[in-house]
C-alpha positions in Angstrom: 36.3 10.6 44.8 35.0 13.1 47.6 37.2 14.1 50.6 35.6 12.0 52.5 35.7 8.8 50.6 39.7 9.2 50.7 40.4 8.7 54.1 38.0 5.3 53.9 40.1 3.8 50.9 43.4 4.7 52.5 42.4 2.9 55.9 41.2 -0.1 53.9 44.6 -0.2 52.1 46.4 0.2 55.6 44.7 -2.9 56.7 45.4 -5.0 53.9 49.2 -4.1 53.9 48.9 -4.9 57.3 47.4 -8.5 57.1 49.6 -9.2 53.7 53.1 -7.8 55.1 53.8 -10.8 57.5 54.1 -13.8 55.0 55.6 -11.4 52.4 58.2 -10.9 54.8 58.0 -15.2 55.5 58.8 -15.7 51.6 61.6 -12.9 51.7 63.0 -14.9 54.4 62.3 -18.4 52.7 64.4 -17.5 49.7 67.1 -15.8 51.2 67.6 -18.7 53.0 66.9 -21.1 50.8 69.0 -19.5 47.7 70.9 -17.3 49.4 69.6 -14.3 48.2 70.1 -11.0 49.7 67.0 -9.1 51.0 67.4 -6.7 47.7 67.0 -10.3 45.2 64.6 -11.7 47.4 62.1 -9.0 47.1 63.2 -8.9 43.4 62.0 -12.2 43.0 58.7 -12.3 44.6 58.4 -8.8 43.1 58.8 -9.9 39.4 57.1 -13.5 40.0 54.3 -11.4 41.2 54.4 -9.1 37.7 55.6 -11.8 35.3 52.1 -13.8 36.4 49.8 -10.8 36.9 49.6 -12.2 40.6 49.3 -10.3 44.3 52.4 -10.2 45.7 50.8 -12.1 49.0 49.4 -14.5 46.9 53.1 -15.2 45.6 54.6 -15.1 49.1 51.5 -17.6 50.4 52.6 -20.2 47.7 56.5 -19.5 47.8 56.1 -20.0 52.3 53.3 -22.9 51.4 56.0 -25.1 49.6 58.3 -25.2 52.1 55.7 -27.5 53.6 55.3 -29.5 50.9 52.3 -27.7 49.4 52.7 -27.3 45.4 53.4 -24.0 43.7 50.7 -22.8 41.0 53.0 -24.0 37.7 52.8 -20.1 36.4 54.6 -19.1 40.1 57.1 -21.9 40.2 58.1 -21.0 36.6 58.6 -17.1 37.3 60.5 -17.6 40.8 62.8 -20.0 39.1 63.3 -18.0 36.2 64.1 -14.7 38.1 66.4 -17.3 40.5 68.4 -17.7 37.4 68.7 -14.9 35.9 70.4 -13.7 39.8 72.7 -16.7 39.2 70.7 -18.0 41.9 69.7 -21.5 40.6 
């Protein structure tokens, strides 16, 4: 990668943290809330959930924020956030 490609990729990466980061922070808040985790387990949670189904960690936090609307979890997600719930002691 040339100098100038550099700047270019980091920008793009800016942008995309900056479009992902608000419902990432929705989910952190939807299970501290909702399991009273603290913000450390929350992002534990979304963070394995997001590893344990080889999934973005937006696309975890869209689907953790959509079901508090009544929207279902992909089975894979709502398996992984339950799991890492319990193994917190938080289900």
């Amino acid at each position: 990668m040339s100098g100038a490609e550099k700047p270019e990729t980091e920008l793009e990466q800016l942008r995309q943290a900056m479009e992902t980061r608000p419902v990432i922070d929705q989910a952190h808040g939807v299970l501290m809330a909702s399991h009273g985790c603290t913000p450390q387990e929350a992002w534990d949670v979304l963070q394995a959930a997001s590893q344990h189904t080889n999934t973005k960690l937006h696309i975890v936090a869209e689907q953790v924020t959509a079901a508090t609307q009544g929207d279902p979890m992909a089975d894979s997600i709502r398996a992984a956030v339950k799991s890492q719930l319990r193994n917190i002691g938080k289900q």
